[in-house]
C-alpha positions in Angstrom: 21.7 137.0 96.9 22.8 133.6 98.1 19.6 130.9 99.4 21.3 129.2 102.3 18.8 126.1 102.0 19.6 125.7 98.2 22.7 127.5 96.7 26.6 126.7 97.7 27.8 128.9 100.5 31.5 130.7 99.6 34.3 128.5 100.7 36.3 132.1 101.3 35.6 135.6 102.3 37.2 138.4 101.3 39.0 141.3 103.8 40.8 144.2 102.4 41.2 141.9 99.2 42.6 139.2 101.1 41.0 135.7 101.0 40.3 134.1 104.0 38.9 130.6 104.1 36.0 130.2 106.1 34.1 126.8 107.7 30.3 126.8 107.1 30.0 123.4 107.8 26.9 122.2 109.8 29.0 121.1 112.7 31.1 123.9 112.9 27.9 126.4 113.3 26.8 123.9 115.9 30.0 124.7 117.5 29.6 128.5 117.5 25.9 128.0 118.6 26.8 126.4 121.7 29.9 128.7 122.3 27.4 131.5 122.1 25.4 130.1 125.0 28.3 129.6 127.5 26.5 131.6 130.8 29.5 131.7 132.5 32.2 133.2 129.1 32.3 137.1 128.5 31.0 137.8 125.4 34.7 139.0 124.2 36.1 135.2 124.6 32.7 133.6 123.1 33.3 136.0 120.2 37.0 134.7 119.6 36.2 131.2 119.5 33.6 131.4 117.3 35.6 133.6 115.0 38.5 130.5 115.7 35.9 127.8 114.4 34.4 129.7 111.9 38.5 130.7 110.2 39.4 127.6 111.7 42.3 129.1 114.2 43.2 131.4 111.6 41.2 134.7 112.5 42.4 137.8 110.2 44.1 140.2 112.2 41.0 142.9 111.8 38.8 141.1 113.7 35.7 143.8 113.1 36.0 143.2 109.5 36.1 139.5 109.9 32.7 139.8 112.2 
């Protein structure tokens, strides 16, 4: 089990054995926290631009699996 405050987070997570590079950097949660809290975004969009910041614009095409 990974420590977020002590261990290295992955740099990639894998989705039906593909590896997709992910962005856990401090500003780009920020990013997705503030997306999240958009009052006037359906959830759907606020969803897709998180999952754009977090793959950097790269989202796997099965987004579930990428949630």
């Amino acid at each position: 089990m990974i420590n977020i405050l002590i261990d290295e987070l992955p740099h990639t997570v894998d989705i039906h054995g593909e590896s997709w590079p992910v962005n856990w950097g401090f500003r780009a949660l920020m990013l997705c926290e503030i997306d999240l809290f958009v009052p006037d975004k359906e959830d759907e969009q606020k969803m897709m631009e998180v999952l754009n910041i977090f793959y950097n614009d790269n989202v796997p095409n099965d987004v579930e699996e990428a949630m």
